[in-house]
N, C-alpha and C positions, 0 to 999 in steps of 0.2 A: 382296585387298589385303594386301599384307605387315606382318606384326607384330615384335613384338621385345618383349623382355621389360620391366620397368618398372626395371629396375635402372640404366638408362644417364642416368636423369633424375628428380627430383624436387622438389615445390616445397618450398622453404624458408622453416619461418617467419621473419617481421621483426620485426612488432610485432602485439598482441593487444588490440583496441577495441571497448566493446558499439557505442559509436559507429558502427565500420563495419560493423558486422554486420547486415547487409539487403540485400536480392534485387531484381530489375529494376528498380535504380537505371542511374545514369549514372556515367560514370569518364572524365575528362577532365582531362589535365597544361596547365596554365594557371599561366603564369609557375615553372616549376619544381615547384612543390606538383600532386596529385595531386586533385581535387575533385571527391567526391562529392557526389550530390543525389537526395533522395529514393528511393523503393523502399518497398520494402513488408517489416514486421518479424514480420510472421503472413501465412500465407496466408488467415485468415479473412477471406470475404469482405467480411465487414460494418466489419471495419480501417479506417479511411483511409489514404491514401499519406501517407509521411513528404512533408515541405516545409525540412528544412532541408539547409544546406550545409557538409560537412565538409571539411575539409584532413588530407592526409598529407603529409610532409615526407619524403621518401625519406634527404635528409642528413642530418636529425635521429633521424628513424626515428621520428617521434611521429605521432599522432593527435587534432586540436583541432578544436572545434565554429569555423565559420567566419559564418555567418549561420544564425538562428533563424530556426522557420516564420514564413512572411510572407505569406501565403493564396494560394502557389503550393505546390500539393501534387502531384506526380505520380509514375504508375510507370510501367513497360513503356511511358518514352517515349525520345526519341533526343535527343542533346545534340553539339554543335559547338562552336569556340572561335574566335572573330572577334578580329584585333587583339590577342591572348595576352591577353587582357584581358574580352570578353566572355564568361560560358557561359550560348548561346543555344539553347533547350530546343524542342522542335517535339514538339507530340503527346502522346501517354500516356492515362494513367488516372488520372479527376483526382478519383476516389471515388465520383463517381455517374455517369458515362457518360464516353465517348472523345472525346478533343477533338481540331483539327488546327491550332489558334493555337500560336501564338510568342510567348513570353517570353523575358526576360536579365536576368542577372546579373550587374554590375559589378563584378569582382573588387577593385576599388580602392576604391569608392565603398561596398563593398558593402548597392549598393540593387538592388532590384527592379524592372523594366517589364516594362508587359504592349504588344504589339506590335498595330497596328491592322492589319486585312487592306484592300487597295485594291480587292481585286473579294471580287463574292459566290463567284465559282468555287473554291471552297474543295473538297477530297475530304471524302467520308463521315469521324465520328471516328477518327483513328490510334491504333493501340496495338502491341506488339510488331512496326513497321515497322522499316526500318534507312531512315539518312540519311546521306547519303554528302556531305561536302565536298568541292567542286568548285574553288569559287575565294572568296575573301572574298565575294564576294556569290551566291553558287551554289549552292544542293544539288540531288543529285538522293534521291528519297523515293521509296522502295518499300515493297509490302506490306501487308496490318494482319492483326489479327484479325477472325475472324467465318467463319460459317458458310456453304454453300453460296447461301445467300439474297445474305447479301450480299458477297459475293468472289468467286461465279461461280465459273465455271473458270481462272479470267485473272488476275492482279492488274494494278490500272494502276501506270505507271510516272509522277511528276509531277515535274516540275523546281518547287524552290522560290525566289523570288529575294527577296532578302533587301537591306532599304534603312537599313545601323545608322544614317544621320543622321536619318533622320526617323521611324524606330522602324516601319517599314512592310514587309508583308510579301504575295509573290501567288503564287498556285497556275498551274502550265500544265500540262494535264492530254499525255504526249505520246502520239507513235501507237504507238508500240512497246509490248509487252506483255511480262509474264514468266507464268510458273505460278503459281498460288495460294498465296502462303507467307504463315508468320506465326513469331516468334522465328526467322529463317534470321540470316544475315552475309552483308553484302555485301563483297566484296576490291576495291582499287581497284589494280591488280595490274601493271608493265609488260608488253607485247601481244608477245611473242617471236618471231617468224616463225620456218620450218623451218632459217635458216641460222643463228639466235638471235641476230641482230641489234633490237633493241626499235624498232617502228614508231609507239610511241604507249602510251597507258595504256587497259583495259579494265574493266569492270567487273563484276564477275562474282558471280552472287547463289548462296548457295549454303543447301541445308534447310531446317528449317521446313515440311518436308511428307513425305508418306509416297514419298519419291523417293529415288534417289542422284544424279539429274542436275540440273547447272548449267546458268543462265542465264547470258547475256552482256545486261546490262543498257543498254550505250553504248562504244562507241569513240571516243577522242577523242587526239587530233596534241600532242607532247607542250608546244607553245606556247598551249592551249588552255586546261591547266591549272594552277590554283597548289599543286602538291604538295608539302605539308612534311615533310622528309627530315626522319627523326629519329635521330641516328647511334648506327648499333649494330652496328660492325666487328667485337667481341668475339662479340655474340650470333650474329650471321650465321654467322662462323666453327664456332663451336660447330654452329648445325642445320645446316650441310653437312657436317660431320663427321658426325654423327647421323645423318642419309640414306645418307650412302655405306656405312654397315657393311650396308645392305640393299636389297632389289630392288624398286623401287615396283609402284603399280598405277595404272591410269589410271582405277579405281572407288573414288568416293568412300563413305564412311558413307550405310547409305541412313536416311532418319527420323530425323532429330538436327535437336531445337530447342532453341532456349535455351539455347546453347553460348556461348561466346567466342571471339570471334577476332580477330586483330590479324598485321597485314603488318608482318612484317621482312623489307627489302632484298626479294629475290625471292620470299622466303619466305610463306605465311600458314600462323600456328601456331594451330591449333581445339583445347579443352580444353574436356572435360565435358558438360553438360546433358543432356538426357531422348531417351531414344529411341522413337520409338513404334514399334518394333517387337517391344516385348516388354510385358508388361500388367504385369508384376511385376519388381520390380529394373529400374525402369526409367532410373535417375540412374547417369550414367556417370564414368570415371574414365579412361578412355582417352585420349593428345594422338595428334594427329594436324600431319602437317608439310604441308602443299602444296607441292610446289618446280614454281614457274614458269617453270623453267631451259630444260626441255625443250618441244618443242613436238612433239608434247599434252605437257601438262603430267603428275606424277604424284603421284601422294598415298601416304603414307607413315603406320602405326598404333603407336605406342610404347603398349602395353596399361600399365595400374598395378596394383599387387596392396596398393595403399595403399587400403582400403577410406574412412578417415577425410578422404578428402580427395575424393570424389564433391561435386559438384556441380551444380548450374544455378542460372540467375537470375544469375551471377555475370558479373563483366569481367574483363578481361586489359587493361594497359596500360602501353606501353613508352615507358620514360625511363632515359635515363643507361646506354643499354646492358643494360638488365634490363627484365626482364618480369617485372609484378607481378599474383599473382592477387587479387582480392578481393571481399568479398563471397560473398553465391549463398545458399543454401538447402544442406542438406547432405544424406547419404544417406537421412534419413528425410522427405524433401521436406519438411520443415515449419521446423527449426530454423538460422534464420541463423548463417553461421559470420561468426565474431569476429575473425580470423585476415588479415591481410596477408601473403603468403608470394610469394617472387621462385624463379623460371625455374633449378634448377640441372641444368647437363647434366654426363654424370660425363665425366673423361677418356678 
């Protein structure tokens, strides 16, 4: 995999909150503001998950408590935003075991429901899964935590359908299967054929396990889905700029969980988290670019020699043309970083 030095990029602090300072929360732009929810502010086990709901204001550049605990506590769970207005939570760790119910959050109202499930076919507890939005009423759900016992060799693949008027929620377990991951990303990426013409959207799951190979999770025609373009012609700009001074590879990162990662335009940009391929120094500082341009595709390493900005446990999430980091656990795996810091690529 080709590398490059850390000079041509770096994040940039914004604003500095004990507020945001917590790990395998959620990070979700909902009406403009940036909302966070829950995670965990020690990795002691015996902790509970945080339960409340924070805002960042990218244009103000502040950081304000949004809703207090309200005996929805979770961590290492997946979050989605229905209507710019709902952020509806699937799964996690809810302090004493894994759960795979649906709660929300009314941004406006800011109240709490818990969702009723219509069938018992519910999957085992979810925790460090990814949930992929499909359409307003769609996810699809990959993944969790757990051992050989229980995650096999296989993980399932479950479409979840999702009913906001009557607060109802049901599992379809489907036939397709991936690898056994747990903290990977899934990209929801356009499908490029060899002439690079786009046939459709793919989705493609990516670490979370002791591998460098990716799954293709679904194919799907691009009237199948409602995908929200989030416009970021500056940023885009910048990582094809940043790829072209180098020579991809068509191998990814192998053992990288608990990264971030977020699709710009063609692009997926992966930042940080834990490798298991090393017992020691395990917390990384590396970005890495995807460009989905080419078909195969090719992955791209921008190494950092910024030791102070290692993370996992952490999100990335793009608004307004920027990519914000936040969050994560820092190099000595334990202490939450406090720090808001945005995407800068040098000229």
């Amino acid at each position: 995999m080709s590398a490059s030095g850390g000079s041509r990029w770096e994040w940039e602090p914004v604003v500095r909150s004990d507020l945001s300072a917590r790990g395998f929360h959620s990070c979700n732009v909902v009406q403009g503001k940036l909302l966070l929810f829950g995670g965990l502010k020690t990795q002691d086990t015996q902790e509970l998950p945080l339960g409340d709901v924070v805002a960042f204001d990218p244009a103000a550049q502040a950081v304000r408590p949004l809703a207090p605990e309200h005996g929805y506590r979770r961590s290492h769970h997946e979050a989605v935003v229905l209507g710019d207005r709902w952020l509806c939570v699937v799964g996690g760790w809810d302090g004493s075991r894994r759960v795979s119910d649906v709660c929300s959050f009314d941004v406006e109202q800011k109240q709490w429901e818990g969702w009723s499930a219509r069938t018992s076919e519910t999957p085992v507890g979810l925790s460090s899964h990814t949930c992929t939005k499909l359409t307003e009423h769609e996810l699809l759900v990959v993944g969790r935590e757990g051992g050989l016992r229980t995650q096999r060799r296989y993980a399932s693949i479950f479409t979840l359908r999702l009913q906001l008027s009557s607060k109802t929620y049901w599992y379809k377990e489907e036939e397709s299967r991936t690898a056994s991951r747990a903290g990977h990303s899934a990209m929801l990426l356009q499908d490029y054929g060899p002439l690079g013409k786009s046939s459709g959207y793919k989705l493609l799951v990516f670490g979370g396990r002791d591998s460098a190979e990716c799954d293709v999770a679904g194919h799907w025609s691009k009237g199948k889905l409602h995908v929200e373009s989030t416009q970021a012609s500056e940023l885009t700009e910048q990582l094809s700029r940043l790829v072209g001074t180098e020579k991809g590879s068509q191998q990814g990162p192998k053992g990288l969980r608990h990264h971030s990662c977020t699709v710009v335009a063609p692009f997926a940009v992966i930042f940080g988290g834990e490798t298991l391929a090393r017992g020691r120094d395990a917390i990384c500082n590396d970005l890495y670019i995807y460009d989905a341009r080419a078909s195969p595709a090719n992955w791209f390493r921008f190494p950092s020699s910024t030791h102070a900005q290692k993370r996992y446990g952490h999100r990335t999430c793009l608004w307004n043309d920027k990519l914000y980091l936040v969050g994560g656990f820092g190099a000595d795996g334990k202490t939450p970083c406090p720090e808001i810091c945005s995407l800068r690529i040098l000229p």
